[in-house]
C-alpha positions as CSV (number, residue, x, y, z in Angstrom):
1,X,0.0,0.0,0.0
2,X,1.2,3.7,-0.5
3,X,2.5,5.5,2.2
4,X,0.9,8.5,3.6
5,X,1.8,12.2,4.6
6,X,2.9,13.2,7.5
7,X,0.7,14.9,9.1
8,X,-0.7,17.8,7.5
9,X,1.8,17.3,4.8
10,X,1.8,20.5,2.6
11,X,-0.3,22.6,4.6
12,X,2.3,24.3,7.0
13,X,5.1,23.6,4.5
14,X,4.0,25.2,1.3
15,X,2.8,28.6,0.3
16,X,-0.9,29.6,1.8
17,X,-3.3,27.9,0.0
18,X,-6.7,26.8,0.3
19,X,-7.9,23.1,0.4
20,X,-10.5,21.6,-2.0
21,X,-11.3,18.2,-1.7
22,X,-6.8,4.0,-5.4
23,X,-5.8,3.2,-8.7
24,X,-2.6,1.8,-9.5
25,X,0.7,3.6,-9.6
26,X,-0.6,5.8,-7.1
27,X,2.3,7.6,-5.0
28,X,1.9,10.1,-1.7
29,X,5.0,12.4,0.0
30,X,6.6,13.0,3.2
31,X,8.6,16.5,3.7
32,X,12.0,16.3,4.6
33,X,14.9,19.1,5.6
34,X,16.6,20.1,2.6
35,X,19.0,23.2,2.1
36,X,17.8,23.7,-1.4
37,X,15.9,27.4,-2.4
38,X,13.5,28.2,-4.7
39,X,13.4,31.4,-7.4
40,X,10.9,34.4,-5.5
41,X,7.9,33.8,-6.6
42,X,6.4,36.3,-4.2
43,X,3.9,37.9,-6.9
44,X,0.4,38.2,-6.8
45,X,0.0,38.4,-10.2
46,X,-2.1,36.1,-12.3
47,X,-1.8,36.3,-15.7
48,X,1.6,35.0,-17.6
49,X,3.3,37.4,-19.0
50,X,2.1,40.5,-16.6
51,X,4.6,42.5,-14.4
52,X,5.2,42.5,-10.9
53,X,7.4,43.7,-8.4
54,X,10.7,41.7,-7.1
55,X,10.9,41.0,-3.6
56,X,14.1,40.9,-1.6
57,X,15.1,37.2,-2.3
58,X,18.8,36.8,-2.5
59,X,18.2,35.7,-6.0
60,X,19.4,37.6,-8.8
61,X,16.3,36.7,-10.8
62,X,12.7,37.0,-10.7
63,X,10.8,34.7,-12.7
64,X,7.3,35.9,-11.3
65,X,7.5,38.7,-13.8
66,X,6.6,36.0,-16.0
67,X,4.6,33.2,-14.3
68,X,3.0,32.6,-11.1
69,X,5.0,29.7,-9.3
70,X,3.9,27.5,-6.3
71,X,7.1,26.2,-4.0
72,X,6.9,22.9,-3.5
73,X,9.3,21.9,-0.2
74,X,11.9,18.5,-0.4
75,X,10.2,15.4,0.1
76,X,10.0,11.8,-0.4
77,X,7.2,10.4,-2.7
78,X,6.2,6.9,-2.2
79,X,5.5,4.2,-5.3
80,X,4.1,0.9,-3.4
81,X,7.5,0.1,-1.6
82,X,9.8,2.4,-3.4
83,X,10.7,6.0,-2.4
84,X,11.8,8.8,-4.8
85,X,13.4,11.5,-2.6
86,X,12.9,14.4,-4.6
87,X,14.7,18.4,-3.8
88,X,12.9,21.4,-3.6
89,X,10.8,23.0,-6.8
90,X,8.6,25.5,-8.2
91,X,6.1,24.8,-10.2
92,X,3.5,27.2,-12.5
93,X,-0.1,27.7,-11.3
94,X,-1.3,27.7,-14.5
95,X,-0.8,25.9,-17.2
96,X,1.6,28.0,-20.0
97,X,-0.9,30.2,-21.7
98,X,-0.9,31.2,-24.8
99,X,-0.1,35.3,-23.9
100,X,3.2,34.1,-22.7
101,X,4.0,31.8,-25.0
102,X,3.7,34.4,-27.9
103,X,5.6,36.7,-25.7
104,X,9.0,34.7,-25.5
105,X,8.4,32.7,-28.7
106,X,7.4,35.9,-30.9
107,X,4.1,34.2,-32.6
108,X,1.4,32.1,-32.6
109,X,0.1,29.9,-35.7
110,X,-3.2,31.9,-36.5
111,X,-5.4,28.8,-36.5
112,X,-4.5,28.0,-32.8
113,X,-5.2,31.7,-31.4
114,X,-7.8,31.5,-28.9
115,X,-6.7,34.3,-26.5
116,X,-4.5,35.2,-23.8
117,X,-5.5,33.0,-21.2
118,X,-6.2,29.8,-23.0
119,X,-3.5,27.2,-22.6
120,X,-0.8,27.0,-25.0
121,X,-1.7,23.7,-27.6
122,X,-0.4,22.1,-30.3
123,X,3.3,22.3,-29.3
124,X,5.7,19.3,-29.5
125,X,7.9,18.6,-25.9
126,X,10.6,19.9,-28.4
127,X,9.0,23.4,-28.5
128,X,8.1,22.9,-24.8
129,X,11.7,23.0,-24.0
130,X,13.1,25.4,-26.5
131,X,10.1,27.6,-25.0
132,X,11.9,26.7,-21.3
133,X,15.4,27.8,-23.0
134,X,13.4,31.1,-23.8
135,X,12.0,31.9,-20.6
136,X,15.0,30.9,-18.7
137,X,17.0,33.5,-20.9
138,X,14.5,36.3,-20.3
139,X,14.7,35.9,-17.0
140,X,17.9,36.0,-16.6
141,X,18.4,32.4,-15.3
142,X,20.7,29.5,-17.1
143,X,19.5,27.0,-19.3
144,X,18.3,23.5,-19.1
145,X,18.2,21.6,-22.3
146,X,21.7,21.7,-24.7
147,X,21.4,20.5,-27.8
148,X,23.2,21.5,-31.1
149,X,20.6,22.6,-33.8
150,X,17.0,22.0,-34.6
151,X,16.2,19.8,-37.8
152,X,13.4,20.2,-40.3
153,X,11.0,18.2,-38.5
154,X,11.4,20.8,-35.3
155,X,13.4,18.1,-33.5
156,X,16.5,18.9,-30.6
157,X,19.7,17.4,-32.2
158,X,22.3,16.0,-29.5
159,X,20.3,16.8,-26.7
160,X,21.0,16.5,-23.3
161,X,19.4,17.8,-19.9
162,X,21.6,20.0,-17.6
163,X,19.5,19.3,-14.1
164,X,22.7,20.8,-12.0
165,X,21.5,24.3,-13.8
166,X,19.1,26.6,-11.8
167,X,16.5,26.8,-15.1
168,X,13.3,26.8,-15.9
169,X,11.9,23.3,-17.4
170,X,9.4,21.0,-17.6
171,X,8.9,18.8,-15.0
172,X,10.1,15.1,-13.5
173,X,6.5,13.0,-13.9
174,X,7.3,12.4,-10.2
175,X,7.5,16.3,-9.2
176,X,4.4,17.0,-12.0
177,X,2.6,13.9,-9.5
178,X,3.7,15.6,-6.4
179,X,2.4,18.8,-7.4
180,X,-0.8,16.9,-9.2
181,X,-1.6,14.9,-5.9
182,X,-1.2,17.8,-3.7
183,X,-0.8,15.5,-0.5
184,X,-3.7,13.3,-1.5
185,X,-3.3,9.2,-2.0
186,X,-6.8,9.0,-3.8
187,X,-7.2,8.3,-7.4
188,X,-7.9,11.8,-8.5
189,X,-6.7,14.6,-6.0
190,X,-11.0,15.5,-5.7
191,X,-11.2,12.6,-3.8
192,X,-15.2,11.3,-4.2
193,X,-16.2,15.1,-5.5
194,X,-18.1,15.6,-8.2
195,X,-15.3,15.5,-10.8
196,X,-16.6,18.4,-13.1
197,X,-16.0,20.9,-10.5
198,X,-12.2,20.8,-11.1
199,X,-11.8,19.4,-14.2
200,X,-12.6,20.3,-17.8
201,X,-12.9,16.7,-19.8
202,X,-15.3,15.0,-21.9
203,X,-15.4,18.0,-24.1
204,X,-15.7,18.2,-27.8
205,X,-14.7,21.7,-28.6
206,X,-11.5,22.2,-27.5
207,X,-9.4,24.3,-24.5
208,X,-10.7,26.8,-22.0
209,X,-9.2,29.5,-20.5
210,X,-6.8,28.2,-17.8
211,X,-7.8,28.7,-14.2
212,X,-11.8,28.1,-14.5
213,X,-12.0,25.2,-12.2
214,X,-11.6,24.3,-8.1
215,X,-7.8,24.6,-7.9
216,X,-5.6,21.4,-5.9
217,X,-4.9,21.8,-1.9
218,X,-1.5,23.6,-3.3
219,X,-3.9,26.2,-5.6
220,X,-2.5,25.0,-9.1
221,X,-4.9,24.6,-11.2
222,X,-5.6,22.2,-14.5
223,X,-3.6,19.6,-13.2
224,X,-6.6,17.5,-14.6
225,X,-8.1,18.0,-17.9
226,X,-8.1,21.5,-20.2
227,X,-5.0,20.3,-22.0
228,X,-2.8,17.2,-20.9
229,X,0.8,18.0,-20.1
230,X,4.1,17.2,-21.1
231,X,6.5,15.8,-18.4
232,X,10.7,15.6,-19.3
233,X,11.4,12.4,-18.1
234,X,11.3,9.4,-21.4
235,X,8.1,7.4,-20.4
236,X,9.4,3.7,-19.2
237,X,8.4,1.4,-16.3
238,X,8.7,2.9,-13.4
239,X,12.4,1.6,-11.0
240,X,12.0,-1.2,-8.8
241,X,14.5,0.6,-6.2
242,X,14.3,3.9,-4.1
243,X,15.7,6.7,-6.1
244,X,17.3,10.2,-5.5
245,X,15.7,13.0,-7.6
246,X,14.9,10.4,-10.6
247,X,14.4,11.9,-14.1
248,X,13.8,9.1,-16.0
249,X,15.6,6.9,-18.5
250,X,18.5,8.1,-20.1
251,X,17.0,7.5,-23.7
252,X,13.6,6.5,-25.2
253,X,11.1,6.6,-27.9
254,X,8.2,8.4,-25.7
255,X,7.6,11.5,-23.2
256,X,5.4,11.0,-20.4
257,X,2.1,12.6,-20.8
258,X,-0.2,13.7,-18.0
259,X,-3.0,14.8,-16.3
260,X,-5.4,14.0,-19.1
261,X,-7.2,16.4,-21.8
262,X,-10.1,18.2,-22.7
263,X,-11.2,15.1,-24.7
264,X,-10.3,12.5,-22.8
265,X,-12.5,10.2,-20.4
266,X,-12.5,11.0,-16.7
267,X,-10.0,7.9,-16.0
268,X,-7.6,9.8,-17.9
269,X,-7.7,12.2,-14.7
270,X,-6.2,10.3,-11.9
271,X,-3.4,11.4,-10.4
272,X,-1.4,8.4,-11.0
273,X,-2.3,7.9,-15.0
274,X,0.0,7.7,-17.4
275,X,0.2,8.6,-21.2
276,X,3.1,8.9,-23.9
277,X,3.8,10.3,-27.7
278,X,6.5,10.9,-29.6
279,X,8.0,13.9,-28.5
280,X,7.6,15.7,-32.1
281,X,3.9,14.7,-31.8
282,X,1.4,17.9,-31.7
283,X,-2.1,18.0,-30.5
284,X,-5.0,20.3,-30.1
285,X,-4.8,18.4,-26.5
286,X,-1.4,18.4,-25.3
287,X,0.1,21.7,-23.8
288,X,2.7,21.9,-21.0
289,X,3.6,23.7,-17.2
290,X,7.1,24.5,-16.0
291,X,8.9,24.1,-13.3
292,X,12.1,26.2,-12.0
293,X,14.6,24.0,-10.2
294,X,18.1,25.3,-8.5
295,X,19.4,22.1,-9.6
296,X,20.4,18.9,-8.2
């Protein structure tokens, strides 16, 4: 069985939030001490893209010009018997909307305008991560993903993840399941609410603004339905032994996929589901969130 938090778990550890209201691969956390830090993200702004003013941080960057960021402390995340201690990380409210992604990118294609606050869609995890490359530039932080040069097909050549760089980029599928679960070991983080109160799924008619649902217990919002996300680590069985800030497989044919989209079946929701696609692969259901680490 899965190990629970501690306690109140997130509660007293995290940013102030408010609370809303056992399928397999389920996973819970347990805080732990770390010395890790997090970028300010101090802001109470809440649109990507606005401005906001830096706060006294120590850091010489301040991401929440751009996006609204929940801190997330160290913990250790259970699988069944196997524990993934995982370091301190931010991680976006909102899922990357399409304002901001014009902003750092330049553009939009004009058939996938929908407005400002709509979630960012059709994007490959390649242009998720040159996207993170942007941001992390703009804001003045290093960069995560190295490759040498993008081919025809909009693919990274020679790439490699830098996780000792203090970047923005898209998230372990354990931290994007930390962050989904928000303390919770139940199949969908709602627990036995109704389902369409924080979820947008079923649908037929594509995305909604981001941010029209009951938030998680850590006030991120999306983390089911609207658009599915990409995670960074190459989708494979999950390890059979207790792992230190795990980021997947070194290599693969897939990306991890989660949280379920606008079309998909409430199933597709549970905090412990899994999906995968080619990582050149588009869809009008597919966006992504980011995450700022200081490294590990």
């Amino acid at each position: 069985m899965y190990k629970l938090f501690v306690g109140a778990f997130l509660v007293a550890s995290l940013v102030a939030c408010t609370a809303t209201g056992d399928a397999e691969d389920m996973g819970t956390g347990t805080p732990i001490n770390n010395g890790g830090h997090a970028v300010n993200t101090s802001s109470g702004a809440h649109v990507d893209g606005s401005s906001s003013s830096a706060s006294e941080s120590g850091d010489s960057t301040d991401l929440s010009k751009f996006v609204e960021m929940v801190e997330i402390p160290a913990l250790i995340f259970s699988r069944g018997t196997v524990e993934y201690k995982v370091n301190a990380f931010s991680i976006g409210k909102f899922e990357v909307r399409q304002g901001l992604y014009a902003e750092i990118m330049g553009d939009l294609p004009k058939e996938d305008v929908l407005g400002l606050l709509y979630p960012i869609f059709n994007v490959s995890w390649y242009d998720a991560a040159r996207f993170c490359n942007a941001l992390s530039k703009r804001a003045g932080l290093d960069t995560a993903y190295v490759y040498d040069s993008v081919n025809n097909s909009g693919e990274l050549m020679n790439l490699s993840v830098n996780y000792k760089a203090a970047a923005v980029r898209l998230p372990t599928e354990t931290e994007w399941e930390i962050a989904a679960r928000a303390g919770t070991s139940t199949t969908y983080y709602w627990d036995t609410d109704v389902a369409s109160k924080y979820a947008y799924y079923a649908q037929d008619k594509g995305p909604v603004a981001v941010g029209a649902y009951t938030s998680n217990a850590l006030n991120l919002y999306d983390m089911a339905g609207n658009v599915a996300e990409w995670v960074n680590d190459w989708y494979d069985a999950y390890p059979t032994v207790s792992q230190e800030n795990y980021t997947g497989p070194a290599e693969g044919v897939y990306k991890g996929v989660r949280g379920g989209g606008w079309s998909d079946k409430v199933a597709a929701l549970a905090s412990g589901e899994r999906n995968k696609k080619e990582p050149k692969y588009r869809s009008q259901t597919i966006g992504f969130r980011i995450v700022y680490s200081a490294g590990f």
